[in-house]
VMD Tcl script that draws the C-alpha trace (Angstrom):
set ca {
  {82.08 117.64 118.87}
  {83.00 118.48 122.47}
  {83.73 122.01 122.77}
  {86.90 122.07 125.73}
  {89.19 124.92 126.62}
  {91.37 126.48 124.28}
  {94.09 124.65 126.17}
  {92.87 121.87 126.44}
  {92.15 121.26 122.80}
  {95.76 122.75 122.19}
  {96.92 119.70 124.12}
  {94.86 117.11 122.51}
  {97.27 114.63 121.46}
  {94.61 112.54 119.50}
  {93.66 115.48 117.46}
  {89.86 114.89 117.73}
  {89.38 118.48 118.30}
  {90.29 121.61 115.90}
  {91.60 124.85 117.43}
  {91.98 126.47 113.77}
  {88.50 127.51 113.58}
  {88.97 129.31 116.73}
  {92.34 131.10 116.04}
  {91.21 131.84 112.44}
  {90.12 135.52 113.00}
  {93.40 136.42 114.51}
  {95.63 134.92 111.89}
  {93.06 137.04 109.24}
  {93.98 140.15 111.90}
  {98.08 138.82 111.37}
  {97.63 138.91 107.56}
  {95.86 142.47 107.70}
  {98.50 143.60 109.37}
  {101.65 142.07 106.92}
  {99.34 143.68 104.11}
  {100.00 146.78 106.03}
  {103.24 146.70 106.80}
  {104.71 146.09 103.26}
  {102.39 148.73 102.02}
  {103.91 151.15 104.25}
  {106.99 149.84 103.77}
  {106.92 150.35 99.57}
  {105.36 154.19 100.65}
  {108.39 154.74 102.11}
  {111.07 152.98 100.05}
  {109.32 155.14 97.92}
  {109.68 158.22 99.17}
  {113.17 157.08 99.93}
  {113.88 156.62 96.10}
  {112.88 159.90 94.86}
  {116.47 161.10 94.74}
  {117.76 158.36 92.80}
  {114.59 157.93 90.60}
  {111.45 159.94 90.66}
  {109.61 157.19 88.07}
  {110.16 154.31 90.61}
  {109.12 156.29 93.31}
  {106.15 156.90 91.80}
  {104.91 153.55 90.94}
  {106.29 152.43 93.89}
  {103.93 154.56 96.28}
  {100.76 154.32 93.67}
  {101.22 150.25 93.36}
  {100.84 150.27 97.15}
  {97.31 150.38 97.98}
  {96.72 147.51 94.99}
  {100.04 145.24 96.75}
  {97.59 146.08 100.11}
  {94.32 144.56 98.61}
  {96.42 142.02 97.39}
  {98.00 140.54 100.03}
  {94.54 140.83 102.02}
  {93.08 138.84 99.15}
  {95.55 136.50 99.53}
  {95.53 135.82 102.76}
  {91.92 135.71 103.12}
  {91.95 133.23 100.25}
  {94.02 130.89 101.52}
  {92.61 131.01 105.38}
  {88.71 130.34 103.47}
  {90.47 127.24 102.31}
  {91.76 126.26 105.04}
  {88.30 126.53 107.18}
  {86.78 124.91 104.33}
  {88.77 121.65 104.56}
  {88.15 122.00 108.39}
  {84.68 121.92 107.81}
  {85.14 119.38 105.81}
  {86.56 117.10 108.74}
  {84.65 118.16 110.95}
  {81.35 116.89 109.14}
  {82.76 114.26 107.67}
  {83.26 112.93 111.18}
  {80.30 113.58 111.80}
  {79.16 111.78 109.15}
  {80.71 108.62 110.05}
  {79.61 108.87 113.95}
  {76.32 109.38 112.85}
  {76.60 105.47 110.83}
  {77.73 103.52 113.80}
  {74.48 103.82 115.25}
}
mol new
graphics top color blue
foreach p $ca { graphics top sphere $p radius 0.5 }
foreach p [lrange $ca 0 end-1] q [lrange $ca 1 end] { graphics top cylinder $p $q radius 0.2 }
display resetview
């Protein structure tokens, strides 16, 4: 496979080139950080609910740290599979260049 620019592969109209593989790590970074932010976000809505009801609030902030690990599971899941099918193309190609000879 020809390894071009970023840009250049961005604007490959034919598709022969894959750009996921390269952008992978940062969408892994993206899905750390959505973990994150809805962990934080159910600490807080947590503490928020303590006047209304202390039980809620409870779970709320303990089940946080699991809905992090979670959603960083998840995400890391579903980007393996997506690099896997990549691979995938990308050898099968490969594959098939190496029989026209």
């Amino acid at each position: 496979m020809d390894t071009g620019s970023f840009f250049g592969k961005l604007f490959d109209f034919s598709f022969k080139e894959f750009i996921t593989l390269q952008i992978i790590k940062y969408l892994y970074v993206i899905g750390i950080i959505f973990s994150a932010i809805t962990a934080l976000g159910m600490i807080i809505g947590g503490f928020a609910a303590f006047k209304y009801d202390a039980g809620k609030a409870f779970v709320s902030i303990l089940m946080s740290p699991v809905v992090f690990i979670l959603l960083t599971l998840l995400s890391r899941l579903v980007l393996e599979a997506l690099v896997a099918t990549f691979r995938i193309a990308e050898n099968t190609t490969l594959l098939v260049e190496q029989g026209k000879h």
